[in-house]
N, C-alpha and C positions, 0 to 999 in steps of 0.2 A: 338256282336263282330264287331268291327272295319272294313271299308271296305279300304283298301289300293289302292289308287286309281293312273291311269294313267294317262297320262298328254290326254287331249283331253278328257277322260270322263266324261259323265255322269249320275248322278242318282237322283233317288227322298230323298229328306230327309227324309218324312212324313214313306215311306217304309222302309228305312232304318232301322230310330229309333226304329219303329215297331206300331208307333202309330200319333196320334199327337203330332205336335213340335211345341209350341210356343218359347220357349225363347233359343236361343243356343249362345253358344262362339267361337268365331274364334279366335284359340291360334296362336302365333307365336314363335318358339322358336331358335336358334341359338348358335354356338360357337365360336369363333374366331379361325380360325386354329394356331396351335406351328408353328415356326418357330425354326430351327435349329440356336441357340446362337454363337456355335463354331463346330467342328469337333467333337476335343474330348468330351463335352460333351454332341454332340448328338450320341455317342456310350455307353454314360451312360443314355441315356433317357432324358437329359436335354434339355429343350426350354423355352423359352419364348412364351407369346401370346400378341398379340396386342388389347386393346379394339376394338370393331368393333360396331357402333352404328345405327344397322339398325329399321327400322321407318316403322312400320305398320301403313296402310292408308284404309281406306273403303270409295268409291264412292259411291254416288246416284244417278243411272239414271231413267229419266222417259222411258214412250213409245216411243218417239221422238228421243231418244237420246242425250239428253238435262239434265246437271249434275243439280240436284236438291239440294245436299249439300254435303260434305267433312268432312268427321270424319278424324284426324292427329292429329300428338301431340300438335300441336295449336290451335285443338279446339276438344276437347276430347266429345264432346258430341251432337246428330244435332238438328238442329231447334225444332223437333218436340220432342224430348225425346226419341224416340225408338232407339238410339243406342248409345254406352257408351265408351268410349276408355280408358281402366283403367290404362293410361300412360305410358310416356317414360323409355324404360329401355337403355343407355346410352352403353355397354359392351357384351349383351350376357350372362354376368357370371350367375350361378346357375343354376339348375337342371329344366325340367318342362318349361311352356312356358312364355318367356321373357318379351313379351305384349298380352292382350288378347284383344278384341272388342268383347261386348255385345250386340244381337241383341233383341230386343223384337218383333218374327214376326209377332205379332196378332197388333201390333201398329205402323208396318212399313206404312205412308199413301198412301192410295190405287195408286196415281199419281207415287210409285217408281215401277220402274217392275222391275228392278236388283239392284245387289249392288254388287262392283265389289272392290276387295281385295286385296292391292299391298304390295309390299316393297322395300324401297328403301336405300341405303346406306347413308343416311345423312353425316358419316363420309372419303367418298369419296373412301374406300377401295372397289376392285371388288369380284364379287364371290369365286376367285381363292383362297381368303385371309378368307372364310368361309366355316365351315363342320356344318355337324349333322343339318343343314336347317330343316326346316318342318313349313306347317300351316295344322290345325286338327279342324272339325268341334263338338262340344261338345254340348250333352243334358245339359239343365240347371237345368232340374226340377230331373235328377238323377245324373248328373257326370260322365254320360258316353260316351264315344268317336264315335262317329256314321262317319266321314270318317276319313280319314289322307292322305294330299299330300306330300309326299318329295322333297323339293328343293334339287333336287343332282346334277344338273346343275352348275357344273362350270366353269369359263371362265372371261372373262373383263368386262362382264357387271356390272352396278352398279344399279340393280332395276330388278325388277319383276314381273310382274300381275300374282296373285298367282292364285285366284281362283273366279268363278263368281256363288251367290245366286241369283235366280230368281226365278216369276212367271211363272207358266206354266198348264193352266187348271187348277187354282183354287190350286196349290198346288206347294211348296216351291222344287226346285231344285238346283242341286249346278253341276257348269262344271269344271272341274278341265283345268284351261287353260296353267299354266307354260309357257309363253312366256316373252321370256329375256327382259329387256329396259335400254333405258340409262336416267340418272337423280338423283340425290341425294334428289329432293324432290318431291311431289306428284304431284305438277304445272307440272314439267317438263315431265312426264308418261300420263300426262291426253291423251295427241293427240293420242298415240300408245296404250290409252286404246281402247278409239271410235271403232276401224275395228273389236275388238271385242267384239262386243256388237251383 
């Protein structure tokens, strides 16, 4: 079962899963909230939505605190091979999670000690203009959901350090950090990542 997690914690994956985890997914999923079209027919349930094209991003930092490389929809995949961005989804629309990033942690090299998990509104709308937010950590070798954060943070920001995977005595952790940023691309989140780290 799934751990439903708060903002500030953390936990061990390795425990979680219930074993070893080498290879897991970081979903990211989203809606774009309705917008009332008119009066009358939002008393008949009518809206429209607006695409919203928010942009999952995975950072590499070393021991230092010195980015080692940037997985983004402009470069879906890192230097080394160990992690994979199965692309841009432009809208939100459909069920399930919108972009995922694939990590392989048995081939993350030993020089990353974190890997830090953002999103950002590419399309420049702020939180207030998105529902049903979430990023969820996923076994790869079964398909099962081992945590789940909910972005239910709304308000003007346009970006978010969702969550950070790290090293920690030999064993893979994850801190749920949900702190708001400002920025539509991953460049612009980098600085307000750093504090924490």
């Amino acid at each position: 079962m799934a751990i439903n997690l708060q903002k500030g914690q953390k936990i061990s994956l390795s425990k979680e899963s219930g074993g070893s985890l080498s290879q897991v997914v970081m979903g990211l999923g989203w809606d774009a909230k309705k917008v009332q079209v008119s009066m009358l027919k939002g008393m008949f349930g009518g809206g429209k939505t607006d695409a919203i094209d928010l942009d999952a991003s995975c950072v590499l930092f070393d021991d230092q605190n010195k980015v080692v490389d940037i997985i983004y929809f402009g470069q879906l995949k890192s230097r080394d091979g160990s992690i994979v961005h199965t692309g841009d989804n432009r809208s939100g629309a459909g069920d399930g999670d919108d972009e995922q990033i694939k990590v392989d942690l048995n081939n993350v090299p030993e020089k990353v000690k974190s890997l830090v998990f953002t999103v950002n509104s590419f399309s420049g709308q702020t939180f207030n203009e998105v529902e049903n937010a979430y990023c969820r950590i996923v076994d790869s070798s079964n398909n099962s959901e081992v945590a789940r954060y909910t972005l239910s943070s709304q308000g003007t920001h346009t970006a978010q350090i969702m969550a950070k995977v790290y090293r920690h005595n030999g064993e893979w952790k994850m801190h749920a950090i949900g702190e708001n940023g400002v920025g539509r691309t991953i460049d612009a989140l980098l600085p307000q990542i750093v504090i924490h780290l």
